[in-house]
N, C-alpha and C positions, 0 to 999 in steps of 0.2 A: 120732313122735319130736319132742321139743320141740326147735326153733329154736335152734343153740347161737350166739346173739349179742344184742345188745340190741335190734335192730330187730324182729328176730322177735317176742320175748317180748313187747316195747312193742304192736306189734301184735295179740298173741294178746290181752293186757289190755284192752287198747282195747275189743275186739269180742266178746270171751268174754260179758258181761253185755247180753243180746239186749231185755230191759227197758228200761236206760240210753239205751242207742242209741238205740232206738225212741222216748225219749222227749226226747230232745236234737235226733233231728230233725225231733219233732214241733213242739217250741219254732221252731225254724228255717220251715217251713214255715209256724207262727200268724204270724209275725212276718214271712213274703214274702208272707202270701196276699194284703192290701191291692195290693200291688204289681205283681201277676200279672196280679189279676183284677177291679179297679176301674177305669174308662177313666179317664186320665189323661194328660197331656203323657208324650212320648216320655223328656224328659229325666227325668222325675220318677219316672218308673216306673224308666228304669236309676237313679240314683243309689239310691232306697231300694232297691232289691235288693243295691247295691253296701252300702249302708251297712252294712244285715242281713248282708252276708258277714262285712263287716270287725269288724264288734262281735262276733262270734260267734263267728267265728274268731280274734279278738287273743285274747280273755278264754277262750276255752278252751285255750288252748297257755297262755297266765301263769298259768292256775290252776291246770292239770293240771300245770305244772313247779314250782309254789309246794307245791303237795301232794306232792310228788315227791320234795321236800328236807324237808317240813313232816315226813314219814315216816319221815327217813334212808334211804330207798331208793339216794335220790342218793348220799351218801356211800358206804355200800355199793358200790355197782355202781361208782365209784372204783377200788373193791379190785383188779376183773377183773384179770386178766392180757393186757388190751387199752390201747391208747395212750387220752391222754384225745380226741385228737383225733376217733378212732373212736366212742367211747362219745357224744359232742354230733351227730354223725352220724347218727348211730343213731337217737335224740332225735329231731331235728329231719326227719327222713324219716319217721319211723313219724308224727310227731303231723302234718306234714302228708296225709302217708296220709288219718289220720282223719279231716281239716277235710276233704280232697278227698269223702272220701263222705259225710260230711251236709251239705255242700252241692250236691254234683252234681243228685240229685232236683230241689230247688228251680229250678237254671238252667237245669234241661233241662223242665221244665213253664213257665217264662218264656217260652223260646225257642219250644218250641210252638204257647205259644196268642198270643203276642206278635209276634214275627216275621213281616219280612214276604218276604225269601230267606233260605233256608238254601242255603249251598254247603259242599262238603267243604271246602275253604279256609279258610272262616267257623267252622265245627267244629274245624278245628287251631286257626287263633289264638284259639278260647274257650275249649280245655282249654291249650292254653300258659300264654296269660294269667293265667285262671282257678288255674294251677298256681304262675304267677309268684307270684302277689299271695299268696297262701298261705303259701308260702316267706317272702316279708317278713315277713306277717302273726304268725309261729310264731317267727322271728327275733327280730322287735318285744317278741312276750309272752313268750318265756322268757328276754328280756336284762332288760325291766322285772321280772317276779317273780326273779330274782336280786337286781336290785338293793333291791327292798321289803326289808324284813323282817317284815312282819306280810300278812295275808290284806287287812288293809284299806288299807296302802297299794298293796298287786297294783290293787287298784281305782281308788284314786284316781291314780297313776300312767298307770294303765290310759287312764282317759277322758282325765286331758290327752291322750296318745301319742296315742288316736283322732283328739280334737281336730285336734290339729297334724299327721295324717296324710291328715285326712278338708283339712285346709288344699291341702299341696300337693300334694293327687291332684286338685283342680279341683272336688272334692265339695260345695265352699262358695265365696261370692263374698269376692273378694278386693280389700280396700282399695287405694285410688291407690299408696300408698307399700311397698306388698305385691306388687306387680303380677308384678312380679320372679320371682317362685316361681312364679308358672306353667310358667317353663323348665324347672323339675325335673320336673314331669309327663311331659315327654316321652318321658324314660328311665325313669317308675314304672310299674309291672307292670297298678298299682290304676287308673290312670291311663287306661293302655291297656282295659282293661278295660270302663272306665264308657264309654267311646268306640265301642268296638267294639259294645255292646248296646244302644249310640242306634242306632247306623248300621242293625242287624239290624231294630228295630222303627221305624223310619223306611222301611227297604226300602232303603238309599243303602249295603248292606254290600259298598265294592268295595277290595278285601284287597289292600293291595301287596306286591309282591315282597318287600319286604324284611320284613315284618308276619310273612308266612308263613315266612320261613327262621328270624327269631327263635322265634317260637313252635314250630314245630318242633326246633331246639336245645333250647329248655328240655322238652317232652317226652321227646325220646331224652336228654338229659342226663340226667332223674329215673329210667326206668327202667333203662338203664344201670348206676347208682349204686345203684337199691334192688334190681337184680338182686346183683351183684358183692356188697354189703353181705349177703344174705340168706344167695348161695355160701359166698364168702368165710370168715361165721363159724360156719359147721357142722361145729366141733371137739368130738370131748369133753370135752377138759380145760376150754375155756368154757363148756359144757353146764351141766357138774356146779357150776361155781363159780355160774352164772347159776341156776340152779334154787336154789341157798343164801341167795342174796340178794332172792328171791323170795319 
């Protein structure tokens, strides 16, 4: 039985095409392998694996949501007989879903052969984390391809966003009079992140208390939310309308 809500069906699309996939995180992997598997300063290796997250993941949510409206699909699935609050929900869980699995491969062959403890603790805050920063990542690219109107400003929009993302996640050195925005790293996801995967491949990964309670929130938060989302819209009357708009 098809999924009667939008997450489901976003999902089913997503993954239905086993060619695609396979070749999107083939792309992701060309582009971690330097990183993995070339010695290199500890910091150098987390940030280009961070960076490959975040370029891959911004521009796959702004482009799969620019195509999305490019099609009228968006308009359409409007129509539902669901709130719009629900339907950006939907959206924005199912396309991180996606980012979540063409990237996991990559961080967990990093962690691997990188690493120099792995604790269960270290494992929650890198799928928290790693979940955070996704969630921005997919927030970021389907408010920019809203705002473009063409496929080529999704792009050029795109790289400032990175730009000035990759700024205040500490991904770049920051001028005297900039110094400032380092503060915001604190509370960024991407941030956290690029930290967490020095400490791993330095050996110095000691998890505080509070690391793992956030990361753990954002975990049970997402499957909680994509559980109840998946329940939730297994009606027929959205069935039948969602299979029309399809």
């Amino acid at each position: 039985m098809m999924p009667g809500n939008v997450f489901g069906l976003q999902l089913a699309s997503a993954f239905e095409d086993g060619r695609r996939i396979a070749l999107r995180a083939g792309i992701n992997a060309l582009l971690a392998v330097p990183f993995i598997f070339v010695d290199m300063p500890a910091g150098a290796q987390a940030k280009g694996l961070v960076l490959v997250i975040m370029f891959t993941s911004f521009f796959g949510a702004s482009v799969s949501f620019a195509r999305l409206r490019s099609e009228s699909r968006l308009e359409r699935l409007t129509l539902l007989p669901i709130s719009r609050g629900a339907l950006y929900l939907d959206l924005v869980l199912a396309s991180v879903l996606e980012r979540f699995a063409l990237v996991l491969a990559i961080v967990i062959v990093f962690v691997v052969i990188n690493a120099q403890t792995i604790t269960p603790a270290a494992l929650i805050c890198l799928a928290g984390f790693l979940s955070g920063s996704l969630l921005l990542l997919t927030l970021l690219g389907m408010a920019t391809a809203h705002l473009a109107r063409g496929n080529g400003e999704v792009h050029l929009f795109g790289a400032l966003a990175c730009a000035a993302l990759a700024l205040v996640s500490g991904l770049t050195p920051l001028p005297e009079r900039l110094i400032w925005l380092s503060e915001i790293a604190a509370f960024n996801p991407i941030s956290r992140l690029f930290s967490l995967l020095i400490r791993l491949t330095t050996g110095t990964a000691a998890i505080s208390g509070t690391e793992l309670l956030v990361a753990s929130l954002i975990i049970a938060a997402f499957i909680i939310i994509a559980v109840l989302r998946w329940v939730l819209g297994r009606t027929g009357k959205t069935e039948k309308g969602l299979t029309q708009c399809y």
